[in-house]
N, C-alpha and C positions, 0 to 999 in steps of 0.2 A: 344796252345793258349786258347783254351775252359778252360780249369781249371786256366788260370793265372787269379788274380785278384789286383794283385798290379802294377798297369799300371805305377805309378809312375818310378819307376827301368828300367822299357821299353824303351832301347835304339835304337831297331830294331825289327822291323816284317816282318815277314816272313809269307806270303800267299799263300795257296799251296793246290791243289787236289780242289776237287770242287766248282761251285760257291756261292754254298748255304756255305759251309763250311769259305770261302772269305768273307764272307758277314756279317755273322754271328761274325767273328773275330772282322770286320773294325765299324761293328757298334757299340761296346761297344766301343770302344774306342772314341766316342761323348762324353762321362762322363771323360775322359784322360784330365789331364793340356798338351797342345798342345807345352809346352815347353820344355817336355822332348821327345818327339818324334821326331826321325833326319833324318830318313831313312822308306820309305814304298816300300818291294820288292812286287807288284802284279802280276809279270810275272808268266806265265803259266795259267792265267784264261780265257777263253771263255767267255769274259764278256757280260750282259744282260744288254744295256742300258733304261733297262724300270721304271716303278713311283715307284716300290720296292726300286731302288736304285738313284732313283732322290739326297735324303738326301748328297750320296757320292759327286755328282757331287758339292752337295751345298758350301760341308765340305772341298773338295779340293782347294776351288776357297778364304778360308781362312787363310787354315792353313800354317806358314811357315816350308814348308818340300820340297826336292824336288824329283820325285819318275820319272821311268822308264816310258816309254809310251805306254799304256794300251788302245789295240782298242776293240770297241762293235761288238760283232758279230751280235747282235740284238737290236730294232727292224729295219727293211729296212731300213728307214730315217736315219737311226746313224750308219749304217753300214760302219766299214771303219774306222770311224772316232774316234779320242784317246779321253776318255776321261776328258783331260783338254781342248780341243776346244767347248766341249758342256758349254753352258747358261740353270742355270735354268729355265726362260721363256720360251726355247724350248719343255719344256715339256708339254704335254695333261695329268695334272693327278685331272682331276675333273670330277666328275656322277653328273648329278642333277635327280632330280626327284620334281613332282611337291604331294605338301600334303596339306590336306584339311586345311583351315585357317578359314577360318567363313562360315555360312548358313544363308542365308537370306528367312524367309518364306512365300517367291511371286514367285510365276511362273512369267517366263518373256519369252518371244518371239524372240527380240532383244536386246542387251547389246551393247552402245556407248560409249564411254568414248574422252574427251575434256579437255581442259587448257582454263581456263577464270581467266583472271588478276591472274595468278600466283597461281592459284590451280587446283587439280584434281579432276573433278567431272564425276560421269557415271550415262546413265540414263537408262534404262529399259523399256520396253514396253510390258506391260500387257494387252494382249488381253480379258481377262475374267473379266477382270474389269474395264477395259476399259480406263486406264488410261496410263498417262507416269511417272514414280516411279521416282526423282533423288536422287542422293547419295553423300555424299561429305566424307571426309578421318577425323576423329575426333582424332586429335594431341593427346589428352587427354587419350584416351581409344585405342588407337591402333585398331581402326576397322572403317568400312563406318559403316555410319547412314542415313537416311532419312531426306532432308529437304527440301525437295517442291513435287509437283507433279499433272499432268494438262489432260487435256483428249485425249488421241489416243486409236490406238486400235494397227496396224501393227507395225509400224514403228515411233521411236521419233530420227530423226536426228541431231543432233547440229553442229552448222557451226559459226564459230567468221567470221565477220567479219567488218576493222575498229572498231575493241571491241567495236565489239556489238554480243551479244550473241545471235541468231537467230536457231530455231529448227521448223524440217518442218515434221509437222504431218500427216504420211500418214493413212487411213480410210477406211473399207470397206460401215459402212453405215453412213450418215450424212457427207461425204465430205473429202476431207482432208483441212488442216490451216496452216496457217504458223504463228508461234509464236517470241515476241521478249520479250528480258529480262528486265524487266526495272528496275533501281536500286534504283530509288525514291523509289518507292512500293515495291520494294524489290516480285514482282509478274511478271508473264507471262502474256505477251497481243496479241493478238488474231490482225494481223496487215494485214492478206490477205487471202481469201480463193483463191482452185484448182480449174480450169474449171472442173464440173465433166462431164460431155460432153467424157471429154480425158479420166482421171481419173477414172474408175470405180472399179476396182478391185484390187489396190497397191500391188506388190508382194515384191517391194525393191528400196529401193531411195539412191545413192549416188551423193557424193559433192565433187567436184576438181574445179583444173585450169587450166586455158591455157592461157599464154600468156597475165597473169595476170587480167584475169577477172575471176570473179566463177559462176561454175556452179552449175545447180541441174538436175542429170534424175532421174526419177520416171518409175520406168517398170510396165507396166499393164497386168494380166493373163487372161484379158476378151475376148472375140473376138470383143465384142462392144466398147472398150477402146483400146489406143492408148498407147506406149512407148512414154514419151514426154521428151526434153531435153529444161530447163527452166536457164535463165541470169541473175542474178542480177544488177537488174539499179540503188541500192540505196536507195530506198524505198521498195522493194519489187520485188520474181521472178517469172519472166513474161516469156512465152513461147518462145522460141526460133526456135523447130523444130519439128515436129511431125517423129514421126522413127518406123517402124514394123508393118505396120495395120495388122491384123487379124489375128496372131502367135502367142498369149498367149504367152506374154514373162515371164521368170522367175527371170530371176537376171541379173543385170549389174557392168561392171568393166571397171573403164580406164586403160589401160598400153601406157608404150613410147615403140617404136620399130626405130632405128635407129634416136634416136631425137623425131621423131613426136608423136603427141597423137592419139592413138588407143580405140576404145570401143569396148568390146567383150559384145555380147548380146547373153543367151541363154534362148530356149523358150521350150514346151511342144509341137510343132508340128512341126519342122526341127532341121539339125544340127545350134548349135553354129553359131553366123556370126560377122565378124570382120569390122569394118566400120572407115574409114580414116579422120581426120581431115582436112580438107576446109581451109586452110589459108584466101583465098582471101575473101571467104564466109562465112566464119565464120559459117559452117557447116559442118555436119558427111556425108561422100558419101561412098557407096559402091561398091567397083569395082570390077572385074573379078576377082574369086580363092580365094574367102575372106571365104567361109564356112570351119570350122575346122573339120575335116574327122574324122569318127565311134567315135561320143559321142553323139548319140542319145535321147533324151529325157533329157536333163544336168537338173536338177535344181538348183544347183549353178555354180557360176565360182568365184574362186580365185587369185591373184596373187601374185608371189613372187619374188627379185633378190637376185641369189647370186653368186657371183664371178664374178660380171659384167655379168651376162647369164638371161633371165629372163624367167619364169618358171608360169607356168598355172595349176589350183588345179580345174578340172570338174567333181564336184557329181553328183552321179545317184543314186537316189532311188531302182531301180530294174535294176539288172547289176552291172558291173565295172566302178568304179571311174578309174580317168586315171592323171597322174601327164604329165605335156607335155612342152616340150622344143621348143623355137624358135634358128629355125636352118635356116639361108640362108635368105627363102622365105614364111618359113611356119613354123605351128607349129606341132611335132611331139612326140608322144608319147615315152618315155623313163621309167617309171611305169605303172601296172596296181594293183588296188585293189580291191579284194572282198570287195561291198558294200552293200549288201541289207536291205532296210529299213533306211539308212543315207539321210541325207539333208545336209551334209555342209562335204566340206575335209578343212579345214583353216589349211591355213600355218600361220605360226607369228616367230616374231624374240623372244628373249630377251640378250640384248647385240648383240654381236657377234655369237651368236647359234638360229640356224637355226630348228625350230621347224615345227612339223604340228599336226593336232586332227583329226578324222574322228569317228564325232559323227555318232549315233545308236541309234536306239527305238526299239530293238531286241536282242542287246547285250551292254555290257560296251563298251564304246568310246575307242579308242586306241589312245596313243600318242608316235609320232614318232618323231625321231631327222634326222636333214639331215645329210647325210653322202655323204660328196664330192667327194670322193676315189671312188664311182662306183653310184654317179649322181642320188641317190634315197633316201626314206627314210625307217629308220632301226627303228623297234619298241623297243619305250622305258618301257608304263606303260601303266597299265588302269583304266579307269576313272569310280564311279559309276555314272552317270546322269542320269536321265531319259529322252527320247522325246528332247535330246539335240537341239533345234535351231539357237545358235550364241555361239562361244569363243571368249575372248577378253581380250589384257594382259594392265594392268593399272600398272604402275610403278608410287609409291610413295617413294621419298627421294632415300636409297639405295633397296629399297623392289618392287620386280614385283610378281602383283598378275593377275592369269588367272581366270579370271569367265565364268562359264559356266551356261548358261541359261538352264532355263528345262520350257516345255511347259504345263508338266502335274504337276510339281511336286515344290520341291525347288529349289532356283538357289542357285549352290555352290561356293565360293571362294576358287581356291588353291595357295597356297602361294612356287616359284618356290625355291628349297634348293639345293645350291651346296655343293660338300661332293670334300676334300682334298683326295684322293686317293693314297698321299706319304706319308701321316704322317701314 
C-alpha cells in the first residue's frame, strides 16, 4: 500500500501489521474518489482512538462503504467501543494557549470590565496616578482605546443598575465616591461620598444580589475602619451593616452554598470567616464552625463552579495558596501551591474551560487549566507580568481577551488561541 498511488483501480484494502502502518495507508486515501472504494478490511489493528485519528472517525461517518467492526483499545473513555459508534464532538482535540495581543502603557492595580447598553468596556485603577483609566473595544482598529477617566486610587467598581451606569470609587486618602454616568454630558458625576468614619483603608469592594436588591461591601485593612456591607435605595448606597471590627480585612467574596448567599471574608489577623445570609433580617450572621481551617494570613479569596461543585481559590503571600472544595459542612482543601510573593490565585472561565493564574512579583505568573479527572489544576503556561494585581477575561464578539494588570509596570492583554489538535 505505501507505494500504490493510483487509488483510482482500488477496489479493496487491506490493513494489516501496525497501527502506524494502518494509519498511514487509510489517510491517503482522503485524496481517493470515495466511489471506487467497496470494501475496507481493518481487522487485526489495536486501534488508537485518539485526535491523530479523530479525521477517521470523521471519514467513516461519510463514506459509502461498509467495513468489519473495529474496537479502540485506547484511550479509557473509548475503550471497548467500535469505531463507527464514536461522534466527532466526542473528542477533546483542542490546546489553547493564551498570547500576548496588545500593551497598554499604565500600571493598573485593578482591571473591571462591564456591559453598558450593549458594549464592553473595562476600567482600570491607577493607583500612581490617581485615576480610573476606561477602555472601550474600537470596531475599527481591533484594539481597546481610552475614552474617559475620573479620579480613584484602589479600586474603580462599575455596577449597571436600572441602566444606569454607577462606579464606586474606593480611596486611601480624600475619601471614597461614588460615581454615575451621565449621557447628556457624556461625563462622570460624583453623586455620594463613603462615611470615612467606616472607610478608612479600602482593600476591595464587590457588588451582587440577593434576592434582588444590590449590594456593595467594601473591606477595610485598618484597625480603625470597619468591613461595611452598603444597599442600594435608588439614589444612592447607603450602609446597611457594619461586619469585622478590628481584623484588617483583606478581600471579600459571595458564594451560594445549598441555595443560600454566603460571604467569605479574609483578613491579616485570623483565619478566613464565612458569614450566613439573614433572610428575615436582611443581614450577614456568623454562626458556630464558620472559620475556614489552615489558611492563615489569605490576602485574597476567589471563587469558582464546576460541575455543580464549588470551589474556593485562597492566596497567600508567604506560604501555600490552597484551592478548596465544599464538601458536606465545610470547606476542605483538595490542592496546595507554592506561592511566595503572589496576591491573587484567580480562577475564570472562558467558554466551557475552566482556567486559573497565580500571579507573582518574584517569578512569571503561572496559568493553569482545570482538570476534572483528579479535581485540581494542571499547569499550562507562563506569563511575563510584573507585581501582577488583578486578571480579568473580556470577551468581545467571538474574541476573549485576559488582561493582566501590573502594578509596577505595563498592563498586558493576551488574547486566548485555540489550536485544532487533529488537523
Amino acid at each position: 500500500m505505501r507505494g500504490r498511488t493510483d487509488c483510482t483501480k482500488t477496489n479493496e484494502i487491506t490493513v494489516c501489521g501496525s497501527l502506524h502502518v494502518g494509519c498511514h495507508c487509510l489517510r491517503g486515501m482522503r485524496f481517493c474518489r470515495p466511489a471506487t472504494i467497496s470494501i475496507h478490511y481493518l481487522r487485526g489493528n489495536s486501534f488508537s482512538c485518539n485526535c491523530k485519528n479523530k479525521w477517521l472517525v470523521t471519514w467513516l461517518q461519510v463514506i459509502n462503504a461498509s467495513i468489519p467492526e473495529v474496537y479502540c483499545a485506547a484511550p479509557l473513555k473509548f475503550s471497548g467501543r467500535s469505531i463507527r459508534s464514536l461522534r466527532p464532538e466526542e473528542f477533546d482535540c483542542f490546546a489553547t494557549e493564551f498570547v500576548e495581543f496588545q500593551t497598554l502603557h499604565m500600571h493598573s492595580y485593578s482591571v473591571e470590565s462591564y456591559i453598558y447598553r450593549g458594549d464592553v468596556n473595562v476600567v482600570l485603577a491607577q493607583p500612581r496616578l490617581g485615576k480610573c483609566t476606561f477602555l472601550e473595544w474600537d470596531h475599527v482598529e481591533g484594539l481597546f482605546r481610552v475614552f474617559d477617566n475620573i479620579t480613584a486610587v484602589i479600586s474603580c467598581k462599575p455596577v449597571v443598575i436600572d441602566d444606569q451606569l454607577v462606579v464606586i470609587m474606593a480611596q486611601l486618602v480624600g475619601g471614597s465616591h461614588i460615581y454615575k454616568r451621565d449621557e447628556h454630558s457624556r461625563r462622570f458625576l460624583k453623586i455620594q461620598d463613603i462615611d470615612r468614619d467606616k472607610i478608612r483603608k479600602p482593600s476591595d469592594v464587590e457588588t451582587f444580589q440577593i434576592e434582588g436588591e444590590q449590594y456593595a461591601i467594601i473591606t477595610d485593612s485598618s484597625k480603625a475602619g470597619v468591613t461595611t456591607l452598603y444597599r442600594w435605595n435608588g439614589n444612592g448606597f447607603y450602609s446597611q451593616q457594619s461586619l469585622h471590627h478590628w481584623y484588617r480585612d483583606t478581600d471579600g467574596e459571595l458564594v451560594h452554598i445549598l441555595g443560600g448567599a454566603q460571604l467569605v471574608l479574609t483578613s491579616s489577623s485570623q483565619l478566613p470567616v464565612l458569614y450566613e445570609w439573614d433572610r428575615e433580617q436582611g443581614l450577614f450572621s456568623q454562626g458556630p464552625h464558620t472559620n475556614i481551617p489552615d489558611v492563615e494570613d489569605a490576602v485574597t479569596v476567589r471563587s469558582f463552579s464546576h460541575a455543580g461543585q464549588l470551589y474556593l481559590c485562597l492566596t497567600r503571600y508567604i506560604g501555600d495558596s490552597k484551592v478548596m472544595k465544599w464538601k458536606k459542612s465545610s470547606f476542605q482543601a483538595v490542592q496546595t501551591m507554592p506561592s511566595r510573593g503572589s496576591m491573587l490565585l484567580q480562577p475564570f472561565h472562558v467558554g466551557l474551560r475552566q482556567y486559573g493564574v497565580l500571579g507573582s512579583d518574584f517569578a512569571f505568573s503561572q496559568v493553569f487549566r482545570w482538570d476534572a479527572d483528579i479535581d485540581a489544576f494542571v499547569k499550562l503556561q507562563e506569563l511575563n507580568v510584573q507585581a501582577p494585581r488583578a486578571f480579568t477575561v473580556v470577551s468581545v464578539g467571538k474574541e476573549d481577551f485576559l488582561f493582566a494588570s501590573s502594578f509596577t509596570s505595563k498592563t498586558v492583554i493576551y488574547r486566548h488561541h485555540v489550536v485544532d489538535t487533529s488537523l
